[in-house]
C-alpha positions in Angstrom: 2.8 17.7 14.9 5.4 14.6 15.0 8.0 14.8 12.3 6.7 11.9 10.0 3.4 13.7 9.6 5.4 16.8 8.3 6.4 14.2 5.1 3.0 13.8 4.1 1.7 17.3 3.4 3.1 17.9 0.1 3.2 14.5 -1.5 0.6 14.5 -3.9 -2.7 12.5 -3.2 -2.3 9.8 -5.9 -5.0 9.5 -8.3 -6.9 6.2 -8.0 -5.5 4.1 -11.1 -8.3 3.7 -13.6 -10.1 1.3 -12.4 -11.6 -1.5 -14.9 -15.2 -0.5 -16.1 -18.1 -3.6 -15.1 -18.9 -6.1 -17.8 -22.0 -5.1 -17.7 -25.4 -3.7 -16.0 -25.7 -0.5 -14.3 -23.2 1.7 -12.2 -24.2 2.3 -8.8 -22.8 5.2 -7.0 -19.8 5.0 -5.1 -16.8 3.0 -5.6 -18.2 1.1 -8.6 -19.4 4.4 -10.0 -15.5 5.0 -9.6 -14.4 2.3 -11.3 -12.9 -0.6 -9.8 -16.1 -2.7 -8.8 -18.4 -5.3 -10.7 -21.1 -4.9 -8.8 -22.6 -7.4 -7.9 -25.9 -9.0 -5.6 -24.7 -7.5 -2.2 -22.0 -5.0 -3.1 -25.0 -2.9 -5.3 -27.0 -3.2 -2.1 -24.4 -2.3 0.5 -23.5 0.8 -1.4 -27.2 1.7 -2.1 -27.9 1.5 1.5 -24.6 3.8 2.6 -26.0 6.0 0.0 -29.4 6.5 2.0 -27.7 6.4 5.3 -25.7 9.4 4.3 -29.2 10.7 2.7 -31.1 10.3 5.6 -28.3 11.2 8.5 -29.4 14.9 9.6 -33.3 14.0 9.5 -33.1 10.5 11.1 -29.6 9.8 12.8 -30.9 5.7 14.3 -32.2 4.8 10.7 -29.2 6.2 9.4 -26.9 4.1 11.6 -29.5 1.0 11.4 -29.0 1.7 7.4 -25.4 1.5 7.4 -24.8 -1.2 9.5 -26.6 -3.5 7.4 -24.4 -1.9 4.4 -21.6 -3.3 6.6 -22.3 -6.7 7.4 -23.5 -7.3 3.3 -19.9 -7.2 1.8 -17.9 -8.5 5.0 -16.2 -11.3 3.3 -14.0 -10.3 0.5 -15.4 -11.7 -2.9 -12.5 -10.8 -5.5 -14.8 -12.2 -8.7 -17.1 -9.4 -7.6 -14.7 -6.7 -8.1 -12.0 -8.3 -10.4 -12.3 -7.8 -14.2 -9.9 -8.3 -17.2 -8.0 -6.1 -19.3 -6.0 -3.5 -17.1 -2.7 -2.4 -18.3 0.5 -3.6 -15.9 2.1 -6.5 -14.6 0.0 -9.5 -16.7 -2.3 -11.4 -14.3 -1.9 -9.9 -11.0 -3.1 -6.8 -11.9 -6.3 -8.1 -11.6 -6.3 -9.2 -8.2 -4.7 -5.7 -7.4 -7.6 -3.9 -9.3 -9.7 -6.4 -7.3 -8.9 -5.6 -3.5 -8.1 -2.0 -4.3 -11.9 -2.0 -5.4 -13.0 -3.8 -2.2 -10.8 -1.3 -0.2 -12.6 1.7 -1.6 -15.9 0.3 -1.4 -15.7 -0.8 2.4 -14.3 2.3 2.7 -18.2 4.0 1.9 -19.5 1.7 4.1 -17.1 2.6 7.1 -17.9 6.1 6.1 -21.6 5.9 6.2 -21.1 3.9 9.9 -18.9 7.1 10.8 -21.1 9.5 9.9 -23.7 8.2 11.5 -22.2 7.6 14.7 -20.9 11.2 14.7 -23.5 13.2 16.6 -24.4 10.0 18.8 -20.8 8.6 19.8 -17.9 10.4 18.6 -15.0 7.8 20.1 -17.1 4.9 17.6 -17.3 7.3 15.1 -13.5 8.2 14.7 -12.7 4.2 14.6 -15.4 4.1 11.7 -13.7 6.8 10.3 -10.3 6.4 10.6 -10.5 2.6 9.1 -12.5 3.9 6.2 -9.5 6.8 5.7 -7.2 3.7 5.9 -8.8 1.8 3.2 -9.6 5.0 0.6 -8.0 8.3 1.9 -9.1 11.1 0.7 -9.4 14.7 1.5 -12.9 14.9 3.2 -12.5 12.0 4.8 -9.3 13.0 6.7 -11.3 16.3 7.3 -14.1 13.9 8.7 -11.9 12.0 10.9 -9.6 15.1 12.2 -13.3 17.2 13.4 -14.3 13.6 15.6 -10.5 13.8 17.2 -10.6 17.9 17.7 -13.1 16.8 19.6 -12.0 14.2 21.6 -9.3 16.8 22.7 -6.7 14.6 20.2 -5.6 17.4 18.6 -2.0 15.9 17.4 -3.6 12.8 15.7 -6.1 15.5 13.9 -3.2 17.1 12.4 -1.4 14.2 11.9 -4.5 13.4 10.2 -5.8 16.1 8.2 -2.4 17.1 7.0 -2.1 13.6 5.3 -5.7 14.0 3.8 -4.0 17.4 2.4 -1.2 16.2 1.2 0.2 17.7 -2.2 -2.9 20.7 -2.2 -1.8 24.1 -3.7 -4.1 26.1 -1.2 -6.2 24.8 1.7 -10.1 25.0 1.2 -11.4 26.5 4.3 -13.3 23.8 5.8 -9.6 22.3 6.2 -8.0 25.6 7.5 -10.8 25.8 10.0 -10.1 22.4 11.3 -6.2 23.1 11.7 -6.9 25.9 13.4 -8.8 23.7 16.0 -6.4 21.5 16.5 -3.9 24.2 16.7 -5.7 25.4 20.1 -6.7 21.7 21.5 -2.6 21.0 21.5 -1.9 24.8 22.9 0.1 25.7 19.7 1.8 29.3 19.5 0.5 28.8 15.3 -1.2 26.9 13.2 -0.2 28.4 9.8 3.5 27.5 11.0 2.8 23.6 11.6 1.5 23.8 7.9 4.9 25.7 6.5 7.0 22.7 8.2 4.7 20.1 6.4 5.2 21.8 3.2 8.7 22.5 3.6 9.6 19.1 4.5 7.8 17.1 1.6 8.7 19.5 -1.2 12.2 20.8 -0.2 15.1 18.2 -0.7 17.9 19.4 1.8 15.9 21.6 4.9 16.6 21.8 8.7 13.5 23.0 10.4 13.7 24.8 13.5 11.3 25.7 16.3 10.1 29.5 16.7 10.5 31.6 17.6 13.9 33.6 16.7 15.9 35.5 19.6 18.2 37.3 18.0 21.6 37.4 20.1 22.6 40.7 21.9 24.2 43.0 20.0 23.0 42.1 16.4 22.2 45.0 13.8 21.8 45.6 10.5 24.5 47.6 8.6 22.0 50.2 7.8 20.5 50.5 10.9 21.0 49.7 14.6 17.4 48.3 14.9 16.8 44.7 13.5 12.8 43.7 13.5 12.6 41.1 11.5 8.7 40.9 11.5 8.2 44.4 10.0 8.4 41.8 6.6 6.8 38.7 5.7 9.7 36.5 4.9 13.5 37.5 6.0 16.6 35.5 3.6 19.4 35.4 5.8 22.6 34.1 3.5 25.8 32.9 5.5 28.7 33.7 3.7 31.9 32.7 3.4 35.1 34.8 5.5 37.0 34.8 2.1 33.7 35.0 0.3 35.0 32.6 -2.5 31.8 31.7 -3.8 29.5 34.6 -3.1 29.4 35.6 -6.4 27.7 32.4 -7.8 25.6 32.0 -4.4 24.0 35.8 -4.7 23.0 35.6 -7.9 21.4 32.5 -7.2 19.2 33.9 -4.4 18.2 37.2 -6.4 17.5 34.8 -9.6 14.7 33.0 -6.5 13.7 35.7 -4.4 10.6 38.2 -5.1 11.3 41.7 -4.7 8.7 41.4 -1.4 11.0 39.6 0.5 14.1 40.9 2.2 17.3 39.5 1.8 20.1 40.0 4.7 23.7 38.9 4.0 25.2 37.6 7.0 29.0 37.8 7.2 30.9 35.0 9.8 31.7 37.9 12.2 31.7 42.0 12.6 35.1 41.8 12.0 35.1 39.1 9.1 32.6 41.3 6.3 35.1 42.9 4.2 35.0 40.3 1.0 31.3 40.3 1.5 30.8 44.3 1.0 33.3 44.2 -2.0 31.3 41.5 -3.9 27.8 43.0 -3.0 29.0 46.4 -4.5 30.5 44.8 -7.5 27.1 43.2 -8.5 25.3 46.1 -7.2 23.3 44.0 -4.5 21.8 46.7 -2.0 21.3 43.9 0.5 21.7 45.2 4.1 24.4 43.2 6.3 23.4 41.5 9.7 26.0 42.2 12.0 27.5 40.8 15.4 30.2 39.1 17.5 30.4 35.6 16.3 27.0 35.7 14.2 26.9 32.8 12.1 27.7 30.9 15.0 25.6 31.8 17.4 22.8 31.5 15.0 24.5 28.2 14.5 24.8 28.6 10.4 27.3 26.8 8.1 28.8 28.9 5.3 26.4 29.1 2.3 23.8 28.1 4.1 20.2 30.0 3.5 18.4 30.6 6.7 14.5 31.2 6.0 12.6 32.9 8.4 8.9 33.9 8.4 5.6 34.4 10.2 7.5 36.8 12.6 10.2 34.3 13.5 8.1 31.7 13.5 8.6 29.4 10.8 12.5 28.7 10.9 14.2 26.8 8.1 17.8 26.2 6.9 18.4 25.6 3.6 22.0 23.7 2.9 24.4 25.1 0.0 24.5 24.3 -3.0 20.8 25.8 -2.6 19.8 25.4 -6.2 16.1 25.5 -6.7 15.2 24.6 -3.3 14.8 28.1 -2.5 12.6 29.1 -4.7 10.4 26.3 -3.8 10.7 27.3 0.2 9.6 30.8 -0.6 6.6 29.4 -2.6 5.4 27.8 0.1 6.1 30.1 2.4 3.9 32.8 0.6 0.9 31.1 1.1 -1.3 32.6 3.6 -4.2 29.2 4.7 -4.7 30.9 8.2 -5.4 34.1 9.4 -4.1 34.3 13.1 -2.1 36.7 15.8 0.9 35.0 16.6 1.6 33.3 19.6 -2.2 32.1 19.4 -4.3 33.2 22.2 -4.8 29.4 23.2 -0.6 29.0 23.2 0.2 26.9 26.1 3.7 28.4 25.9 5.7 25.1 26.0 7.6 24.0 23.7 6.0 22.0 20.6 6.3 18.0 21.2 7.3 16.6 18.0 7.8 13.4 19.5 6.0 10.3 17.2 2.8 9.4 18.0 2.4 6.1 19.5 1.8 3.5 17.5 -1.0 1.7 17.0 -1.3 -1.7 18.7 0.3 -5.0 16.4 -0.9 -9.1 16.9 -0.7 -10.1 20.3 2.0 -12.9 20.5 -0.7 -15.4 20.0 -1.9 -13.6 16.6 -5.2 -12.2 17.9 -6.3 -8.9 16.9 -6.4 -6.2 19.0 -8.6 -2.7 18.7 -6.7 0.7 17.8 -7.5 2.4 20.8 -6.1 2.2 24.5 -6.5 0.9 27.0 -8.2 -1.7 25.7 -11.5 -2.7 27.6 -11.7 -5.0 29.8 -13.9 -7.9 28.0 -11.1 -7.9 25.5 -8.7 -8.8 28.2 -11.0 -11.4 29.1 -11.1 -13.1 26.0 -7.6 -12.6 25.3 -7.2 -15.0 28.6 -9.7 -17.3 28.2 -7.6 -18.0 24.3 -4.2 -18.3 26.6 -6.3 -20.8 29.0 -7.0 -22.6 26.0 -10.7 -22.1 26.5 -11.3 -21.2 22.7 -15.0 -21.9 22.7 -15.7 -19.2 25.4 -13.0 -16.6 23.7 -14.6 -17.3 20.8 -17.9 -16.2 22.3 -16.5 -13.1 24.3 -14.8 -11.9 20.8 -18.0 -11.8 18.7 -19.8 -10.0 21.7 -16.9 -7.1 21.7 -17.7 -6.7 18.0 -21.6 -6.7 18.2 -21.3 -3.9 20.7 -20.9 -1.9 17.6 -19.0 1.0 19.0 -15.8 0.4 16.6 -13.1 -0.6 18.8 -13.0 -4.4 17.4 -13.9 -3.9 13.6 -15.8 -6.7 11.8 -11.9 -7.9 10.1 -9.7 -7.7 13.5 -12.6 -9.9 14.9 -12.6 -11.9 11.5 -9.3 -12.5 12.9 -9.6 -13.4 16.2 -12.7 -15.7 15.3 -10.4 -17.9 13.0 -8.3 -18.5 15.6 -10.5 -19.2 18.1 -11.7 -22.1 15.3 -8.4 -23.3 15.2 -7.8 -23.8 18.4 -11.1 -26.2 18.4 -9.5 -28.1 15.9 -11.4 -26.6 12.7 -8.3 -25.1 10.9 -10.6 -25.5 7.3 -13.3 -22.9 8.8 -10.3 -20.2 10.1 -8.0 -20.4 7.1 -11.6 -19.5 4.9 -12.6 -16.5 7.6 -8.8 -15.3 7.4 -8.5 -15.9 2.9 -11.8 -14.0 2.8 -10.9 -11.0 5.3 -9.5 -8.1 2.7 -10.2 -4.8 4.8 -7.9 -5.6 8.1 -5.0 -3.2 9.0 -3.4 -6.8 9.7 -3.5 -7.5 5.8 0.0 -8.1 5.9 0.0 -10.3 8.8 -2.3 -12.6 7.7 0.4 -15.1 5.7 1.7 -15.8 8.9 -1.6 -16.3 10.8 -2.7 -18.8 7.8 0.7 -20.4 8.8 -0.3 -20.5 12.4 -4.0 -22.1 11.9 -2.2 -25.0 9.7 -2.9 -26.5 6.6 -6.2 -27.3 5.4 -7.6 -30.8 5.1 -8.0 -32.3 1.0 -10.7 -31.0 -1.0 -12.3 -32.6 -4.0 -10.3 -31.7 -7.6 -11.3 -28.7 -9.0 -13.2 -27.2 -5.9 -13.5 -24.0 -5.0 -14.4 -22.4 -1.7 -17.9 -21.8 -3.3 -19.2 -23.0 -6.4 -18.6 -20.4 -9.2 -16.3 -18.6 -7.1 -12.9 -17.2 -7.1 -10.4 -19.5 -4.7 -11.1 -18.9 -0.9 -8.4 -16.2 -1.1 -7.1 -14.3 -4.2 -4.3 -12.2 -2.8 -3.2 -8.9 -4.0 0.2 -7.1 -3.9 2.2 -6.5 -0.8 -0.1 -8.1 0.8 -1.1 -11.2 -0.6 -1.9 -14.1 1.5 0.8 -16.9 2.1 -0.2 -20.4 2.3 2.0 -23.4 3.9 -0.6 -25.5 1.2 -2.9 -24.5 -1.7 -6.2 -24.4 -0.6 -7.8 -26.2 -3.3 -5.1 -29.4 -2.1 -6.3 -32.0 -4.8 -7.8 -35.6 -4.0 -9.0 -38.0 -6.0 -10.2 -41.9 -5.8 -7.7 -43.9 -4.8 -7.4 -46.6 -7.7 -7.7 -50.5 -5.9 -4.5 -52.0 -5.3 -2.9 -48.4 -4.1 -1.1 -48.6 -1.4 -1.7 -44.6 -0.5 -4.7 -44.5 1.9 -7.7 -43.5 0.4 -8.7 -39.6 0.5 -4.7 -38.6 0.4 -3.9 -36.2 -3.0 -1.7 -38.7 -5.4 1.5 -36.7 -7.0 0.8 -36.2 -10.3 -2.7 -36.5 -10.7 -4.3 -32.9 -10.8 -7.5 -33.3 -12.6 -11.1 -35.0 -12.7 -10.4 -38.0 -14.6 -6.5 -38.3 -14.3 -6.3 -41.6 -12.5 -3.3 -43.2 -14.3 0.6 -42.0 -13.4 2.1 -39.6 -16.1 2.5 -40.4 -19.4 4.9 -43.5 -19.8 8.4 -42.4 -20.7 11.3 -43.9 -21.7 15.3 -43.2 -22.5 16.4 -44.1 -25.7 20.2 -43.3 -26.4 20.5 -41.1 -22.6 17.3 -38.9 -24.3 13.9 -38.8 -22.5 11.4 -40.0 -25.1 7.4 -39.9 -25.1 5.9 -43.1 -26.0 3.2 -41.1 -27.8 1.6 -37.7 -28.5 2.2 -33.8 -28.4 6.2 -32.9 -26.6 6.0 -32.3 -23.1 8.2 -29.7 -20.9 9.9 -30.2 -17.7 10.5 -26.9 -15.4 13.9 -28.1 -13.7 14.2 -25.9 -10.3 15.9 -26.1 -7.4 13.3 -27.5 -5.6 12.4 -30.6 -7.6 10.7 -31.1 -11.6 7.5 -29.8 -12.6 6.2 -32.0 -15.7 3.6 -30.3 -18.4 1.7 -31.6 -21.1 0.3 -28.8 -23.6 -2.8 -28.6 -25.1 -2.4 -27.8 -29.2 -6.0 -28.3 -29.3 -7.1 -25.3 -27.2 -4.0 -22.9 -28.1 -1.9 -24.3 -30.5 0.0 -20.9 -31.5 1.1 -20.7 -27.5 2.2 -24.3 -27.6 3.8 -23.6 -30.8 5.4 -20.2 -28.9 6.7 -22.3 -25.4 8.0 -24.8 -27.3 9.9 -23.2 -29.6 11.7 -20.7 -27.1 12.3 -23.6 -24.9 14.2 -25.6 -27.6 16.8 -23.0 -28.0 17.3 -22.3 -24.5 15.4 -19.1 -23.9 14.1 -20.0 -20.7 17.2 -21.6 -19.4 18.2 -18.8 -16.4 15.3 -17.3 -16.1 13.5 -16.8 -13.1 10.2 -17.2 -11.3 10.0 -13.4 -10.4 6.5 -13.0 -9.4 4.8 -14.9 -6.8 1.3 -14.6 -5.4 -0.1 -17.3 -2.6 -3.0 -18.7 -3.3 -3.4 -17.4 -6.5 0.0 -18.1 -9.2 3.7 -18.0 -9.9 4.9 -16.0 -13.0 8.5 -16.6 -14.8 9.8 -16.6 -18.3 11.3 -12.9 -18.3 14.4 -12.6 -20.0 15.4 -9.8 -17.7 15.7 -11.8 -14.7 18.4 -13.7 -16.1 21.0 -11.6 -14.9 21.2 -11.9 -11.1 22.4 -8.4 -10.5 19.5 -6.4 -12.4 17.0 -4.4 -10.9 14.1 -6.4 -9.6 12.3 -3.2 -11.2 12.7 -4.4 -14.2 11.7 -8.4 -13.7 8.8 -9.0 -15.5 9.0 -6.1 -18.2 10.9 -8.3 -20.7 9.4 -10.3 -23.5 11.3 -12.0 -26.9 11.1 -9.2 -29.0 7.4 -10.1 -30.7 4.2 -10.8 -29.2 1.5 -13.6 -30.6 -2.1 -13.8 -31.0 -4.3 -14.5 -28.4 -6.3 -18.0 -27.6 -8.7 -17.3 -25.2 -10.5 -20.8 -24.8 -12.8 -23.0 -22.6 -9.7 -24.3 -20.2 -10.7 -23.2 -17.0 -7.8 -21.9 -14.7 -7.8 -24.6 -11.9 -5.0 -25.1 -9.6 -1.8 -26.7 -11.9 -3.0 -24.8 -15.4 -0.4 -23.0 -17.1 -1.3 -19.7 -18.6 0.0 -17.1 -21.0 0.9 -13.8 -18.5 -0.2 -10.4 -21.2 -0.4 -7.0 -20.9 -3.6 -4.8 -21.7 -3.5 -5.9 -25.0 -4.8 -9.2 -25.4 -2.2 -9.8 -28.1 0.7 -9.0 -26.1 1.7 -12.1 -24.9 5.6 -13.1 -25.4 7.6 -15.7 -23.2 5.9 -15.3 -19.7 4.0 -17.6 -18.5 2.5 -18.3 -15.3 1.3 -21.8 -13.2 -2.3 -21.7 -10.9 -1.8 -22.6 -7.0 -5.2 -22.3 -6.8 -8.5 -22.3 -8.8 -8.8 -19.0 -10.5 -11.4 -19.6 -12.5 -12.5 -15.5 -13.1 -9.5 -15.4 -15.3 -11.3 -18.0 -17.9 -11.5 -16.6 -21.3 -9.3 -13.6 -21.0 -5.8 -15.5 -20.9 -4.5 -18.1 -22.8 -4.2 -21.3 -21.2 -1.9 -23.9 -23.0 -1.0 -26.4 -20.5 -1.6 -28.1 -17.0 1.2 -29.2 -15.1 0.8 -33.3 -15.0 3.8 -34.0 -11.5 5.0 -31.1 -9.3 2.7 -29.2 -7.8 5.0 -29.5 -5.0 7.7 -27.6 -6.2 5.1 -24.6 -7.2 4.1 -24.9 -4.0 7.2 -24.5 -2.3 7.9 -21.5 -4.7 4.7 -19.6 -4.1 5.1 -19.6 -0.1 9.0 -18.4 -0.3 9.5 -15.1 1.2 9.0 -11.9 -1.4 9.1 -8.6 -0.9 6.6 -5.4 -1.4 6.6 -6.0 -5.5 5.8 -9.9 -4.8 8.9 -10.1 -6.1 10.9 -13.5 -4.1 13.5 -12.4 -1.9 15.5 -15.9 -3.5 16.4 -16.7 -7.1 14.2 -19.3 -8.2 16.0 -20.2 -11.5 14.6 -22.4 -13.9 15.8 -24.7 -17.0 13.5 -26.1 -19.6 13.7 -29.3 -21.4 11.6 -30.4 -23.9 10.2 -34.3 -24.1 9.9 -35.1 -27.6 7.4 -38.0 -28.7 8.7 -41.0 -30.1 8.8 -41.1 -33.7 
């Protein structure tokens, strides 16, 4: 077991947020049963037809696996209007398309299962690549179980551990199918114990300070106890060894901590710096009335290599070694917790003990993108076909990579996955010049171990050629990509890139988008405007706003006739300067950019805190018939429909799913640009921009 795996086995498995219920219909088992999923046409099916795979696996194993394939291939492209839903409490609109991919992740993750399971009796190398992508996407504990019984027996016992003990992560006690498959992976590595690998997870993850040492315990020559010249120190279960100080200042406060922690069952042995060093320690134990024997010997504490006050744990016969650093405070009560639990009966060393010493070294990593951005398998060596293909790209024969990719997927045996060859398809397209048809494979690809990868390979395939205003990658669907989290997609251009007619007389060629003019219909320039007295005036009609940034001027014309109170709201604050500071904390590719918090007016607050901040009140909601296209401006809420305040946030892209359940108040007339340039700057985990993207608001009032 590799030290990053210890981490994992106490950290709580986090409960799946509550996921949004459907609008409507039935439930169908699995991750729409959960929560999470609208389902929808083919993601009903695909789950029904995992659900009969799993049925039908033990009676008929090929219509099983001919079952859950199909499941597979329904829900390959990810659909977020099919799993997205309104309504979930958090950061306003981006929630949603969190809620949506999470959903997607969990129910690919039955699919992958079902394939797994399938594949389990016929071909366990596929069957661990099914498995371990549908742990990646929705771990849970029998799923980790799953995966670690496919590797046992595959003779990779350290990645079953490695897996299993992060599919146990944060369990009080071990259920025995788990214990059973620790214990095999115990003997496939040649470990001396089993139940010791699982103290060192637990110990790690729940104790703050601990060394942890390899077993087992030599005591040097010469040790004793003061009661006795025979030390065993597996006649008991657990052994407290406490290294005192030679003038024993602060054994007083240090003993009684230990007795407060320590159950009468386990022994506690004070361990002065030398034979000739215990004096103070005696004196202080009789004072309190501690009967605590004293571990003697030349140079003790240092041979055992212990600091002064330091607690030195050792159980399982001196196999389970930890050193616990002073001040110990509760840390030792929580050591000796865990190390009371009993998970696996064993003799130690374990008959299968290869009697060499544990190698904690990390497990390799999985492969990353090529150089060129294609997709590789998670196992190695990779075969030879993907070689091939991975030449022919270099060659700059796409059309035959392109062919040799989609063979090594329909092979079916897991080690390119329908996304990594989702992947290396797009770019295979782009390299034949159709950078339209790989930018839609890579938006639409949501269950990759790439995800994160994927803004620069939609970088790397180029910017898509114009589409018609308004339109979506399919009609009545989301945008081509709706992005979530961490891991939203970057764009170098929206994908929705506006055209319209090109009036006659224009000099701009014909088909190219015109600045300014965003919707069906809006063929003339902005509304005229002219400077009386050095102030910006309106000819006619309702104020507009512009959004001064760094980047250039976004212009936006309101609409009192679909959400006059929101209008009413933007306005107002941006007349006395509210916005003026203020950043545009949020941004999401593809999908939106969110400002307007008061919090991020101060460059040196938490980033935590951007987008948590309102004016103090909240206003009614407008839920109306604007549909969010690319340039509409939007109130950002929380759960509560009437919990809208100052933030507000601008479309990059159609995002018409969100119609009706956020109040849209304005389309942005010049400077799609500069949102543009915005949405595609850098950001971190939280989609938070790694730059300030400050903003001042000035109102355009109408002539009188």
């Amino acid at each position: 077991m590799n030290p990053a795996l210890a981490a994992v086995l106490a950290v709580a498995l986090v409960p799946q947020a509550a996921a949004p219920r459907p609008r409507g219909g039935a439930t169908p088992r699995g991750a729409a049963a959960r929560g999470g999923a609208v389902a929808r046409g083919g993601t009903a099916e695909a789950e029904r037809l995992a659900a009969e795979a799993q049925r039908v696996g033990a009676q008929d194993p090929a219509a099983a696996l001919r079952a859950a394939r199909r499941a597979l291939a329904l829900t390959v492209e990810f659909v977020p209007t099919e799993f997205v839903t309104a309504g979930r409490k958090g950061e306003v609109v981006e929630d949603e398309f969190q809620a949506a991919r999470t959903a997607y992740r969990r129910h690919r993750a039955i699919l992958y299962d079902a394939v797994g399971a399938a594949l389990a009796r016929q071909d366990p190398p596929a069957a661990s690549r099914y498995q371990r992508r549908a742990l990646l996407l929705d771990p849970t504990p029998d799923r980790g179980l799953a995966l670690a019984r496919s590797l046992n027996g595959l003779g990779r016992g350290r990645e079953a551990f490695d897996t299993v003990q992060r599919a146990i992560s944060g369990l009080v006690s071990l259920a025995p199918e788990a214990a059973a498959v620790i214990e095999r992976a115990a003997d496939v590595v040649g470990l001396p114990s089993a139940q010791a690998e699982i103290d060192r997870g637990r110990l790690q993850a729940t104790v703050k300070a601990v060394e942890l040492r390899e077993g087992p315990l030599e005591l040097p020559p010469g040790t004793r106890l003061s009661s006795t010249p025979v030390v065993r120190l597996d006649d008991v279960p657990i052994n407290v060894l406490y290294a005192s100080e030679g003038s024993c200042r602060s054994c007083s406060a240090d003993l009684d901590e230990i007795a407060r922690q320590v159950p009468k069952e386990v022994r506690v042995l004070a361990v002065p710096p030398g034979d000739d060093q215990d004096q103070a320690l005696r004196q202080v134990l009789a004072l309190y009335r501690r009967t605590w024997p004293l571990l003697l010997g030349r140079d003790l504490q240092a041979k055992l290599n212990l600091k002064p006050r330091s607690v030195f744990l050792v159980a399982r016969g001196g196999w389970t070694l930890a050193v616990l650093k002073a001040p110990v405070g509760n840390d030792l009560g929580t050591a000796l917790a865990a190390l009371r639990r009993v998970d696996v009966k064993e003799t130690v060393p374990r008959p299968a003990w290869n009697h060499r010493r544990v190698d904690r070294s990390p497990l390799p990593a999985q492969p990353g993108l090529l150089p060129e951005g294609l997709a590789p398998g998670e196992d190695q060596p990779e075969p030879p076909e993907f070689a091939a293909a991975v030449e022919a790209y270099r060659q700059g024969r796409a059309k035959e990579a392109l062919a040799a990719f989609q063979a090594l997927e329909a092979q079916g045996d897991g080690w390119l996955l329908p996304p990594e060859a989702r992947i290396d398809r797009a770019l295979c397209l782009a390299k034949e010049g159709q950078p339209d048809a790989a930018r839609r494979i890579l938006l639409r690809t949501g269950d990759s171990r790439f995800e994160d990868e994927i803004d620069t390979l939609l970088e790397k395939v180029g910017t898509p050629a114009s589409a018609p205003v308004g339109a979506s990658a399919r009609e009545g669907s989301a945008p081509e990509r709706t992005p979530v989290g961490s891991s939203a997609r970057g764009t170098s251009a929206p994908e929705s890139a506006p055209t319209v007619p090109v009036p006659e007389g224009s000099r701009e060629p014909r088909g190219k988008p015109l600045p300014g003019r965003l919707f069906p219909g809006s063929h003339s320039p902005p509304p005229s405007v002219r400077v009386e007295d050095g102030t910006e005036v309106l000819m006619a009609g309702t104020p507009h706003a512009v959004i001064e940034t760094k980047f250039g001027e976004m212009e936006i014309e309101f609409l009192p006739d679909k959400a006059p109170g929101h209008v009413k709201n933007f306005l107002d604050l941006a007349r006395k300067g509210f916005y003026d500071g203020t950043t545009f904390h949020r941004v999401i590719p593809g999908f939106m950019i969110q400002g307007g918090c008061p919090n991020t007016k101060d460059a040196k607050s938490s980033k935590a805190t951007h987008g948590t901040g309102g004016p103090g009140y909240t206003i009614t909601a407008e839920f109306n018939d604007t549909s969010h296209q690319r340039g509409v401006v939007s109130m950002a809420r929380a759960n509560d429909p009437n919990s809208a305040g100052s933030q507000f946030f601008i479309c990059v892209a159609d995002s018409r799913f969100l119609d009706r359940q956020y109040s849209a108040f304005g389309r942005v007339l010049r400077g799609m640009e500069v949102a543009d340039k915005i949405v595609n700057a850098p950001r971190d985990g939280r989609d938070n921009p790694n730059d300030r993207f400050e903003m001042k608001v000035r109102v355009i009032e109408p002539a009188a």
